[in-house]
MMTF fields as JSON, N, C-alpha, C and O atoms, coordinates in Angstrom:
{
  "mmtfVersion": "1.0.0",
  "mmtfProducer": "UNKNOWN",
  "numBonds": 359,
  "numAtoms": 360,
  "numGroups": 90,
  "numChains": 1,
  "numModels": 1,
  "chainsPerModel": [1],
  "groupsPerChain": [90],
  "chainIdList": ["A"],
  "bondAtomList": [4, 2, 8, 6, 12, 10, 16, 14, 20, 18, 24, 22, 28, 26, 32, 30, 36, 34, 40, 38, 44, 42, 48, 46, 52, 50, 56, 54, 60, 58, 64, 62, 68, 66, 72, 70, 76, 74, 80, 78, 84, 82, 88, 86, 92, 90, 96, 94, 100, 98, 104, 102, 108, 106, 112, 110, 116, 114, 120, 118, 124, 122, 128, 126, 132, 130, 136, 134, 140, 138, 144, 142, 148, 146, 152, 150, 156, 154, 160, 158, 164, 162, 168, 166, 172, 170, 176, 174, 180, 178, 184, 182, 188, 186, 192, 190, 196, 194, 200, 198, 204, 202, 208, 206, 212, 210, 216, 214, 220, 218, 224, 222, 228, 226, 232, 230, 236, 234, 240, 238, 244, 242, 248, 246, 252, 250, 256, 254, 260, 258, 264, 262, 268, 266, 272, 270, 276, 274, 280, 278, 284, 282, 288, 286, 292, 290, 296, 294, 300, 298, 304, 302, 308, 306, 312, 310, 316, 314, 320, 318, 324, 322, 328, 326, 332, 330, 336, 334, 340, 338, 344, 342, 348, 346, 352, 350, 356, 354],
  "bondOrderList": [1, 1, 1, 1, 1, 1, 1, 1, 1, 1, 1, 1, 1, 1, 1, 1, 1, 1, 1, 1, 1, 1, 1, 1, 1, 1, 1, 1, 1, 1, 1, 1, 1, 1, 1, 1, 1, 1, 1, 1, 1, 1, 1, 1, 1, 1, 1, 1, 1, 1, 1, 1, 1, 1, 1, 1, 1, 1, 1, 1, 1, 1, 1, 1, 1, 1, 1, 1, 1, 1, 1, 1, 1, 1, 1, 1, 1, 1, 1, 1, 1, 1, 1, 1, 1, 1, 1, 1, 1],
  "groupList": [{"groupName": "UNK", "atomNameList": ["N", "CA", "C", "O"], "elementList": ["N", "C", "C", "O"], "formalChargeList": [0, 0, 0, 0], "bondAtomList": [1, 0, 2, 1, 3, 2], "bondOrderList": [1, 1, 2], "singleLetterCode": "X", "chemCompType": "L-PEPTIDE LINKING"}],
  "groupTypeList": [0, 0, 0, 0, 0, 0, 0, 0, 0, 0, 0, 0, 0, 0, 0, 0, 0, 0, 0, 0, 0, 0, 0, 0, 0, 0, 0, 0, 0, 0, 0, 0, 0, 0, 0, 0, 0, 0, 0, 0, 0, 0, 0, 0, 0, 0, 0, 0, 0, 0, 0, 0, 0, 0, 0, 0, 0, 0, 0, 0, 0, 0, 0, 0, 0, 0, 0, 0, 0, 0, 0, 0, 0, 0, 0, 0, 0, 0, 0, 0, 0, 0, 0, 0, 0, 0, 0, 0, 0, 0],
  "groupIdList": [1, 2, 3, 4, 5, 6, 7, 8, 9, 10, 11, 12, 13, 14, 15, 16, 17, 18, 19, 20, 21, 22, 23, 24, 25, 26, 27, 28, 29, 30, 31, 32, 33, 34, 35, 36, 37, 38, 39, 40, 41, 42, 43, 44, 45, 46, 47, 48, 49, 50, 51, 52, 53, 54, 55, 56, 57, 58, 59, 60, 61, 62, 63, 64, 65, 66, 67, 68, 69, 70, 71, 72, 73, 74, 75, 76, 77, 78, 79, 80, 81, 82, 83, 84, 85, 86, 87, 88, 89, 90],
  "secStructList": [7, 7, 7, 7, 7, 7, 7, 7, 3, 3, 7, 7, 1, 1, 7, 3, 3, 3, 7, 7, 7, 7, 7, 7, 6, 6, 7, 7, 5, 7, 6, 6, 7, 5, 7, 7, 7, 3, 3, 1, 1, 1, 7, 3, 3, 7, 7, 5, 7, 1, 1, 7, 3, 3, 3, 3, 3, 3, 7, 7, 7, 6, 6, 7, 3, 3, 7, 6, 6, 7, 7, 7, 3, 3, 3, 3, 3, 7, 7, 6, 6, 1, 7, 7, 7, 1, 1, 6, 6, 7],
  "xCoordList": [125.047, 124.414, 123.107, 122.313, 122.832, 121.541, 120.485, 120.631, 119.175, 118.201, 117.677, 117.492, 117.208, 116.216, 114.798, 114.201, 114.426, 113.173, 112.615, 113.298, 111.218, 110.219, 109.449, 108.522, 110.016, 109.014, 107.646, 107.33, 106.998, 105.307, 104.733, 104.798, 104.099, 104.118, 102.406, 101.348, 102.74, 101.658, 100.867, 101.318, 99.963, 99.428, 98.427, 98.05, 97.872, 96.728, 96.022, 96.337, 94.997, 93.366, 93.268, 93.269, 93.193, 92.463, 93.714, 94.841, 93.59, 94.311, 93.803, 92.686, 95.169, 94.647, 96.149, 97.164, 95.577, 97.052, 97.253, 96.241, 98.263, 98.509, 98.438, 99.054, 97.519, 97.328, 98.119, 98.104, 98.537, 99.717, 100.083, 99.513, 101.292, 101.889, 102.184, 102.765, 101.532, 101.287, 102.603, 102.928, 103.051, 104.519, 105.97, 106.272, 106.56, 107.881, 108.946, 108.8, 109.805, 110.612, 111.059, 111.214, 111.113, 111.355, 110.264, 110.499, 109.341, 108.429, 107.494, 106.835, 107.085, 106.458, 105.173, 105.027, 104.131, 102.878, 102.573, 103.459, 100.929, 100.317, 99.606, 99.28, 99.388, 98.375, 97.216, 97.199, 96.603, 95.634, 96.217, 95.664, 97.311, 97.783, 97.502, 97.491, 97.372, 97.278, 98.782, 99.386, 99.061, 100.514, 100.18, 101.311, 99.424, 99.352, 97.436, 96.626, 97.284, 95.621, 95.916, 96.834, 95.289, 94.948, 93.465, 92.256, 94.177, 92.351, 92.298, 93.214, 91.041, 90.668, 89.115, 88.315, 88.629, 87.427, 87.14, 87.176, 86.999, 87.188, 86.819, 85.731, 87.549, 87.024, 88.559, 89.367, 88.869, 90.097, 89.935, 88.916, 90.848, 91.322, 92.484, 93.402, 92.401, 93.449, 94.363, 93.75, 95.581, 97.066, 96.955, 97.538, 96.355, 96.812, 98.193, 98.378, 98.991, 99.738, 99.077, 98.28, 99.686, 98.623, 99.125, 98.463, 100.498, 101.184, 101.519, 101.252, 101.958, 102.837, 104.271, 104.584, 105.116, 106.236, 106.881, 106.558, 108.024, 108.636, 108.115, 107.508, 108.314, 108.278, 110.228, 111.139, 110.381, 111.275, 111.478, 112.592, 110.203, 110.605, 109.24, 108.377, 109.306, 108.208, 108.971, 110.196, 107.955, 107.719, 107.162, 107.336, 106.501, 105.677, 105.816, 106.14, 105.463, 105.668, 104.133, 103.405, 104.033, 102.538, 102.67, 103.688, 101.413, 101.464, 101.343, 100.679, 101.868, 102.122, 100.877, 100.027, 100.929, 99.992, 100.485, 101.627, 99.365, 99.457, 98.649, 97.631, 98.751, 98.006, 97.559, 98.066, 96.143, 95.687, 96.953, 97.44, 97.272, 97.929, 99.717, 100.642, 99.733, 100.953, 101.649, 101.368, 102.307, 103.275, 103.884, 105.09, 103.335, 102.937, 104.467, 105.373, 104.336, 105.952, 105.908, 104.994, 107.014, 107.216, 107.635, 108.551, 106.703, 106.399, 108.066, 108.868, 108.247, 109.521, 108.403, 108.037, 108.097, 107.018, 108.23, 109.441, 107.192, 107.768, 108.63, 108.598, 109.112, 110.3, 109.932, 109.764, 109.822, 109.631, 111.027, 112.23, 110.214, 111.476, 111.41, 111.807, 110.791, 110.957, 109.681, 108.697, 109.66, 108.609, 107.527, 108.036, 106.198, 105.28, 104.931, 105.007, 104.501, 104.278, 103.162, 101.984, 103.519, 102.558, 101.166, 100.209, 101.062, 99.874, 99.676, 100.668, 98.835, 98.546, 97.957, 97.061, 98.964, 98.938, 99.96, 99.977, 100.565, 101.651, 103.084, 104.066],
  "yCoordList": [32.311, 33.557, 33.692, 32.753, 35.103, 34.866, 35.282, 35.857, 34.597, 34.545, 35.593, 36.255, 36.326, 37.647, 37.4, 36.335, 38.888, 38.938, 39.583, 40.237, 39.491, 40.741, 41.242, 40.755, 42.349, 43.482, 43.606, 43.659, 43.632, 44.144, 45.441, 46.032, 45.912, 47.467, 47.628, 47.183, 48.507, 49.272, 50.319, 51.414, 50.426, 51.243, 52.352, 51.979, 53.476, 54.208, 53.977, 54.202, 53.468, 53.904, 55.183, 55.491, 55.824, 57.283, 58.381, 57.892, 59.545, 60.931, 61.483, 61.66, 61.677, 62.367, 63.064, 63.578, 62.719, 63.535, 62.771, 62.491, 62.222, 61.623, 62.145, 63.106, 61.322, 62.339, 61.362, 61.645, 60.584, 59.679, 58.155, 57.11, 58.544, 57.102, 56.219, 56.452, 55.253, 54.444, 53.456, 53.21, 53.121, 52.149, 52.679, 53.74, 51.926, 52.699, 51.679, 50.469, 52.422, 51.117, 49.883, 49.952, 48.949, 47.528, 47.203, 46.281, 47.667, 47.046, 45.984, 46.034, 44.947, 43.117, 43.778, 44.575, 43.743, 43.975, 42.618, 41.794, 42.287, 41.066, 41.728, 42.911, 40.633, 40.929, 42.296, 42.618, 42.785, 43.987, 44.905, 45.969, 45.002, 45.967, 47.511, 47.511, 48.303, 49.819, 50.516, 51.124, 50.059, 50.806, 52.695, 53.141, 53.511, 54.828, 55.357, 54.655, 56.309, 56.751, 57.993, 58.809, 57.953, 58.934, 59.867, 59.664, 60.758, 61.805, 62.088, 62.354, 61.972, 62.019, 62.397, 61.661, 63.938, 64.424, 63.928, 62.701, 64.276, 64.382, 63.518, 63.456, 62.327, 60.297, 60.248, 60.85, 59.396, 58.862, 57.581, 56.97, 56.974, 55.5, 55.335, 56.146, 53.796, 53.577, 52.683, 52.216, 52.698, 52.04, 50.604, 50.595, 49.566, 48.302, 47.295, 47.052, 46.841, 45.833, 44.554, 43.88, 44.255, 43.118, 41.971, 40.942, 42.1, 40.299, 40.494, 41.496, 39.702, 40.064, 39.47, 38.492, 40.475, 40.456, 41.989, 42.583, 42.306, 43.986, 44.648, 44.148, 46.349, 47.54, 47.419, 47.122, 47.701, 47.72, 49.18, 49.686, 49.993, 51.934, 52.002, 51.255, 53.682, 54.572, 55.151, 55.178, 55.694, 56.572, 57.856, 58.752, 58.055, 59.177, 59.759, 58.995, 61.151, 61.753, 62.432, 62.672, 62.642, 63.063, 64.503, 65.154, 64.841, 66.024, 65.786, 66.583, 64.8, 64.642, 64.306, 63.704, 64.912, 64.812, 63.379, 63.106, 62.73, 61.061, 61.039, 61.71, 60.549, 59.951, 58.462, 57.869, 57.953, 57.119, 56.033, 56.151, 55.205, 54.057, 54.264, 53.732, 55.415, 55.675, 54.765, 54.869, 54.143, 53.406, 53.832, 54.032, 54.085, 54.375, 53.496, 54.061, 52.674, 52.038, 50.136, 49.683, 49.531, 48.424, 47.557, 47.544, 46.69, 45.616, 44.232, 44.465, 43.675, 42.38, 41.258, 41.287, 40.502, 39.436, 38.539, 38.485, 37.764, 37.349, 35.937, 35.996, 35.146, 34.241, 33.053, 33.205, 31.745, 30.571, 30.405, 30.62, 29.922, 29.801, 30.947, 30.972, 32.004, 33.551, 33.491, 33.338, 33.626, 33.787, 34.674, 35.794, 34.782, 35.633, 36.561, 36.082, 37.989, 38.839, 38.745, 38.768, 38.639, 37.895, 38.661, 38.062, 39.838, 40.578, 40.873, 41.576, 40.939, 42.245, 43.691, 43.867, 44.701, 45.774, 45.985, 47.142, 45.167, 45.54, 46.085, 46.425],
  "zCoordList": [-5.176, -5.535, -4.76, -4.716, -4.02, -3.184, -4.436, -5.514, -3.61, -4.052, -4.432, -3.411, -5.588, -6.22, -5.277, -5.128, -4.629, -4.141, -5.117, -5.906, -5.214, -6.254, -5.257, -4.61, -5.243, -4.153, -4.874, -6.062, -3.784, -4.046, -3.804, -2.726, -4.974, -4.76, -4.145, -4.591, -2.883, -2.655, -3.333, -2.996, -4.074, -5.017, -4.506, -3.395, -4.812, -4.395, -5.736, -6.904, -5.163, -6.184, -6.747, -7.939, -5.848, -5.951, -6.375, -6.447, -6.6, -6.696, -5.237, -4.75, -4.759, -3.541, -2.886, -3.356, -1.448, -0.78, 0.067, 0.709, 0.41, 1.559, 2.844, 3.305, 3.446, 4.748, 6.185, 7.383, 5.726, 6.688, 6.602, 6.288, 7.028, 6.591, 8.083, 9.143, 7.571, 9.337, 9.852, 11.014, 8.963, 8.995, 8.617, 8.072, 8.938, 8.952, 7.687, 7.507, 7.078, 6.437, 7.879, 9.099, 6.925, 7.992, 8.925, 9.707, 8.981, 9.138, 9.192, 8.154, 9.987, 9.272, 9.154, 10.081, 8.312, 7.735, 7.343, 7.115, 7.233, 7.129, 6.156, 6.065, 5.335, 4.192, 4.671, 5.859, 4.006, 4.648, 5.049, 4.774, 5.714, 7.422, 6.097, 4.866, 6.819, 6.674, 6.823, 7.707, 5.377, 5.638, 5.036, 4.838, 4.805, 4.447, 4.887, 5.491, 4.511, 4.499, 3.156, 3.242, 2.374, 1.592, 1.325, 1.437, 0.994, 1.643, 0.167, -0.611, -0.026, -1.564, -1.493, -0.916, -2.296, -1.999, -0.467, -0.375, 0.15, 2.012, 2.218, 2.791, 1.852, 2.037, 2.23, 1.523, 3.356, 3.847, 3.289, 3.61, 2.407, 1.862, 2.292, 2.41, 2.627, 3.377, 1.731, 0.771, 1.873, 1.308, 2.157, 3.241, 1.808, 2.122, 1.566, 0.373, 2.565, 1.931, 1.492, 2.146, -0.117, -0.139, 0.264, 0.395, 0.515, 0.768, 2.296, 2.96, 2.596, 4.266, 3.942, 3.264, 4.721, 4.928, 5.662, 6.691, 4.501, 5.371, 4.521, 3.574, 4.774, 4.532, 3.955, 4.727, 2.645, 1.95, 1.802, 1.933, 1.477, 1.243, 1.054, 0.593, 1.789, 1.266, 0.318, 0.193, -0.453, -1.62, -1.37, -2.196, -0.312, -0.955, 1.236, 2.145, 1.363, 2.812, 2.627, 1.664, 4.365, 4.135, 3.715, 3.481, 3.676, 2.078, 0.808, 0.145, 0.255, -1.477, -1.681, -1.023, -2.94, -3.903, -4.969, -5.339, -5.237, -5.739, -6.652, -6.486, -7.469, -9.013, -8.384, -7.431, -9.464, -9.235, -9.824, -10.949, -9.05, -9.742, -9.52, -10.134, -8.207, -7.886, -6.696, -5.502, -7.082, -6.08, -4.858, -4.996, -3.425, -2.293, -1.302, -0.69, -1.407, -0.802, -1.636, -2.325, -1.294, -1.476, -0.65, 0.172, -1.029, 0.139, 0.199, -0.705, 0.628, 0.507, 1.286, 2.461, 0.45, 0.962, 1.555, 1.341, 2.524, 3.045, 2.895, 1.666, 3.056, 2.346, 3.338, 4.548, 2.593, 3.334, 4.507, 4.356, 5.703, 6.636, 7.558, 8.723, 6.803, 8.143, 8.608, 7.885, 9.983, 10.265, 10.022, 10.011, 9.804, 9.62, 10.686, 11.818, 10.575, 11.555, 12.59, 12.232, 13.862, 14.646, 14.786, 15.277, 14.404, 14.14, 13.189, 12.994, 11.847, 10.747, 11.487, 12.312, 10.742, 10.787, 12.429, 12.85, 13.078, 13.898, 13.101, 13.76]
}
């Protein structure tokens, strides 16, 4: 039986709008990388991944409107044995 992953959810702080999404599903992200930017009162915050591994799904397209504490995409950390992404934020 294969192994259960627990995806890691990318969250927004703020209520805002998404003003772009920087990664694509399947994506390798390193802890930090800037997977979104959200514009909130005319302050751009960026959507960090907090673990490293893939881009599993976005959630949200630029335009949307987001609640604080809205789940932005999900992360698939990464799994002993795979290699880690040779850049954060590549």
């Amino acid at each position: 039986m294969p192994a259960t992953v627990e995806l890691v959810a990318a969250c927004s702080d703020l209520v805002g709008s998404v003003l772009s999404i920087d990664l694509g599903v399947g994506a390798e992200v390193g802890a930090s990388s800037v997977l979104a930017v959200i514009e909130s009162m005319k302050m751009e915050i960026p959507i960090l991944a907090e673990t490293e591994g893939r881009v599993h799904s976005i959630l949200v397209a630029q335009g949307d409107q987001v609640d604080a504490g809205s789940v932005v995409a999900w992360i698939e950390p990464a799994l002993a044995g795979r290699p880690a992404p040779a850049e954060a934020g590549s």
